[in-house]
N, C-alpha and C positions, 0 to 999 in steps of 0.2 A: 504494500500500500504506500502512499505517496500524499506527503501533506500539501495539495496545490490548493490557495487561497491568493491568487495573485492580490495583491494590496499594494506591491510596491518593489523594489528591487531588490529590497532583503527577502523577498520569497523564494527567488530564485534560491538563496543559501538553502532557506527553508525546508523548498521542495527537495525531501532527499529523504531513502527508503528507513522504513523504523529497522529491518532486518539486510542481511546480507548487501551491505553497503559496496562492494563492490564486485555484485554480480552483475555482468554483462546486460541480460535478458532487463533487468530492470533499469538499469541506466538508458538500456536504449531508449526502453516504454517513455523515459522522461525527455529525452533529446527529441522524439519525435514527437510528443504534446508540444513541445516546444516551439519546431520546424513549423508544425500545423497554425499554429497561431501565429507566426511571426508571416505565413503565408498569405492567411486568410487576413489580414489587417489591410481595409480599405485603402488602397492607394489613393492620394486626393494631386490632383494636377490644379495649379494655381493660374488660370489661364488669366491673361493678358487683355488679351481681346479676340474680336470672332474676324475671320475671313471668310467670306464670300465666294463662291468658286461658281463663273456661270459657264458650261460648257458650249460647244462649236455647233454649228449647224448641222443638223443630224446626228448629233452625239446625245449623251443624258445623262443624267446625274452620276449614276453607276461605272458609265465608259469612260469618265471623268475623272474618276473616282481612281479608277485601276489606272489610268496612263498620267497620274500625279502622282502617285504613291510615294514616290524618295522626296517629293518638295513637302507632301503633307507630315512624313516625319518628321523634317527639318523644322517646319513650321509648328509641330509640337517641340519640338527638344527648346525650340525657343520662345514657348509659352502662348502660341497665337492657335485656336481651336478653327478647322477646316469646317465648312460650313459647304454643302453640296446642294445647287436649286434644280431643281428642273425648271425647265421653258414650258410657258401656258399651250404651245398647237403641237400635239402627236400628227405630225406629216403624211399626207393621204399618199398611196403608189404614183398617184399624178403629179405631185408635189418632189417627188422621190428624184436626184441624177441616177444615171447608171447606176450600177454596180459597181463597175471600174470606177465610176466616178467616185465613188462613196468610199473606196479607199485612201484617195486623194483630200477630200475631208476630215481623215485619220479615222473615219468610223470604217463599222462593218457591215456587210450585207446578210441579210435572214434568211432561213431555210425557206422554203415555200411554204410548208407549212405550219411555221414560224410567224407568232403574234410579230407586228413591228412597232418598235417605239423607238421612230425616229424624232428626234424634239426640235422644234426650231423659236427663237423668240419674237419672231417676224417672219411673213413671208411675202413678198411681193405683187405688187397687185399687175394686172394688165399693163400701167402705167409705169413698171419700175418703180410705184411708191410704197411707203412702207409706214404702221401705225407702230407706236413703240407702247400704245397705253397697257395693252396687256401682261406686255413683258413688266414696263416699271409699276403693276397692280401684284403682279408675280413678289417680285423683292419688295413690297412693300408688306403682304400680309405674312411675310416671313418676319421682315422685321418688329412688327407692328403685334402679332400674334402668334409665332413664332412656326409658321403654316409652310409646310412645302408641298406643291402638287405633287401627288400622286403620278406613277408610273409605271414600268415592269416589275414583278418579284425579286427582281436585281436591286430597281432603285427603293424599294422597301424595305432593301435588308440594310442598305446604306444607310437609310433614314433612322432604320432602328440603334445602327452601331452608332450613328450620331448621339440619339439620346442616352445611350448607355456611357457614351464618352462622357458629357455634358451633366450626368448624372455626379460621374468621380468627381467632377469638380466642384459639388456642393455639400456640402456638411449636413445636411439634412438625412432623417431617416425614414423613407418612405420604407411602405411595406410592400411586399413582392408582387402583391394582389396590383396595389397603386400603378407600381414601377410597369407590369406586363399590360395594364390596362393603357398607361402613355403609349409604351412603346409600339401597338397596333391603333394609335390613333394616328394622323396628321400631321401632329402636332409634335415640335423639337423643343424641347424648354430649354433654354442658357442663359446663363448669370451672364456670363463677361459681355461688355459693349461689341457692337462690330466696326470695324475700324479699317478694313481694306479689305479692295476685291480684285479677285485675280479672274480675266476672264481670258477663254481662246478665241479665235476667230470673229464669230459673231456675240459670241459670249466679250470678248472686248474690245468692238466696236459697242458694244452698250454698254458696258461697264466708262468707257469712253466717254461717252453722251452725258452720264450721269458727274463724273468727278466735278464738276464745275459748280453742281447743283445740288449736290448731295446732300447737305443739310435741309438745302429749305424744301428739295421733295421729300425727305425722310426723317429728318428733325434732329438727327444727329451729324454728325462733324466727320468727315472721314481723313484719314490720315497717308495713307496708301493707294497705289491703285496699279496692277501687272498685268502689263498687254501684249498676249502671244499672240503672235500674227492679226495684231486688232487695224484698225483702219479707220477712217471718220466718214459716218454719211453724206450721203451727197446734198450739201443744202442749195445747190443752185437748183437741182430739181426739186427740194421740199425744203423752201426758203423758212415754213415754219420753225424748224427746229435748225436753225443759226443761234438762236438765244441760248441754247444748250451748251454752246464752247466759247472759251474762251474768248475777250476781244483786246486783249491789253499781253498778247503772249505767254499767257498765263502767271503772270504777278501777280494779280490779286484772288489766284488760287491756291488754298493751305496745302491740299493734297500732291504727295509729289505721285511723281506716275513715271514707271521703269516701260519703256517698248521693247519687248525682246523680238528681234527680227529675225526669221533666217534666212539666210544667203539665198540659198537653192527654194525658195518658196514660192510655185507657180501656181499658185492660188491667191494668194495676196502678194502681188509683185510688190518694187521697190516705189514704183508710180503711188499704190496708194498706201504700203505700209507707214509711209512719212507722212503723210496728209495731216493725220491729227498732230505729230509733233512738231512737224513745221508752224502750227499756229499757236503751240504750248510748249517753248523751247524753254521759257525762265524755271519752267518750274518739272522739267520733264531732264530723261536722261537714256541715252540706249545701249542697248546690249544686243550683237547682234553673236550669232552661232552660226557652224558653217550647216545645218539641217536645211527641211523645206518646210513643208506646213505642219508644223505637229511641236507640242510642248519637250522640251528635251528633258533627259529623266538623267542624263550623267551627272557624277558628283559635282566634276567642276561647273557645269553650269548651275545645276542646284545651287551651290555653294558661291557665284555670286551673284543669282539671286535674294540668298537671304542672308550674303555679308550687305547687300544693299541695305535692308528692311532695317537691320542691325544698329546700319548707321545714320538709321533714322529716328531709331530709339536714342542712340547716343545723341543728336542733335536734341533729342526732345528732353533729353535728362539736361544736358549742357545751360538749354533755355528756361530750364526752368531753374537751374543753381545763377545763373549771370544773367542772361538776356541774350550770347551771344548768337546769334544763328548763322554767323560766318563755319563755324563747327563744321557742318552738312559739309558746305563746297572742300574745304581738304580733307575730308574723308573718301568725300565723291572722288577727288583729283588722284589719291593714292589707290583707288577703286580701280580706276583708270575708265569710270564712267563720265 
């Protein structure tokens, strides 16, 4: 028998057998009560803030999900929680490019007799124009309610490892009952603020539209914003949404915004991948990789991605001890961004 009455550190001495003190069999029984508890002890993650992640045309939460996988650890190891949206339109077959095309997109094509959840956040009308209300009603009831559309049993399982994530990071104790009823609703609950979004293709060209205005559409302040293969709408064909960007170079936007571009990317050529940052150079910066259309998953580029982000927290810690915000730009310049 074994006196366990954990109380304190002295138990430890405590716990320790009335008979045969140094048999085997019973020491182990105690090391492995031990292992078990010191296993089973809630890990809590101290998250930062939330990021955003909107995927590419034809892509979804899920396909997003698996081809960020090395930036989304990074982006925990450095306290910022992955937040995955689907797009409001599942893409009718007429809607759909090729097949070939659709690998060109970085997605994939479905069996025949394969549901499809292709996602897109706009799609064009006759005219080449395009409504973005849907997509920015999407991020808003996430924000706002903490709602992600629904999609495949893929992006379901995603949803749920979200709020299982999002969970360790609150000190509360729901009960199992609570915890399984969330996890089969809608609905993603998280503490930390959101604070950047990372989008691909068409995931940032809207992620794009939004940075300028992101407060006063969504109430909160945004800090970040990462555009793989993103580009900027055409406002001479849809002059309404010129209010969306920038008209001062982006000075008088907080958010900084990284363009990661690839060389070899014939899908969004070099013609429009600079569009946006040609009119948001003050506050913008790019990184280009020798890839095509698709997010890159190697270390080094991972890693200055989120030596970026880093020294953007150092700028923010620096401004908030002095005032200086000179900080950023010799960070950026030793970046070599």
């Amino acid at each position: 028998m074994f006196d366990l009455c954990p109380a304190g550190p002295r138990d430890l001495y405590l716990a320790r057998p009335h008979r045969e003190p140094h048999s085997p069999y019973r020491i182990g029984r105690f090391f492995l009560f031990l292992n078990f508890n010191i296993m089973s002890a809630k890990k809590v993650v101290d998250y930062k803030g939330r990021v955003l992640f909107l995927h590419g045309f034809t892509q979804s939460s899920s396909v997003f999900y698996a081809k960020t996988s090395a930036l989304r650890k990074k982006l925990k190891a450095l306290k910022y929680q992955a937040v995955y949206l689907n797009a409001p339109y599942n893409l009718t077959p007429a809607q759909l490019p090729s097949s070939d095309a659709l690998s060109k997109f970085n997605s994939v094509a479905a069996e025949p007799d394969e549901a499809t959840n292709y996602r897109a956040w706009w799609y064009r009308d006759a005219s080449g124009r395009v409504n973005l209300d849907d997509a920015i009603n999407a991020i808003r009831r996430y924000i706002n309610d903490g709602e992600i559309i629904d999609g495949s049993p893929e992006d379901q399982k995603v949803k749920q490892d979200l709020l299982l994530e999002s969970e360790s990071s609150e000190t509360d104790t729901k009960s199992t009952e609570t915890r399984e009823s969330d996890a089969s609703s809608s609905k993603v609950t998280s503490v930390p603020p959101v604070v950047g979004v990372i989008g691909f293709s068409q995931g940032a060209c809207l992620a794009g539209a939004l940075v300028n205005n992101f407060e006063a559409a969504f109430g909160i302040p945004l800090k970040f914003a990462i555009l793989y293969s993103g580009f900027k709408l055409d406002t001479k064909l849809m002059p309404e949404y010129t209010s969306l960007y920038t008209q001062d170079d982006g000075e008088s936007t907080e958010a900084r915004v990284l363009h990661v571009i690839g060389e070899l990317d014939t899908i969004v050529g070099d013609d429009r991948a600079y569009t946006f940052y040609d009119i948001s150079k003050k506050n913008s910066h790019v990184l280009k990789h020798p890839g095509g259309h698709f997010v890159p998953n190697s270390k080094l580029l991972v890693n200055q991605v989120t030596n970026w982000i880093e020294s953007l927290d150092a700028e923010e810690k620096k401004r908030g001890i002095t005032g200086d915000a000179d900080l950023a730009d010799d960070l950026f310049e030793k970046l070599g961004l």
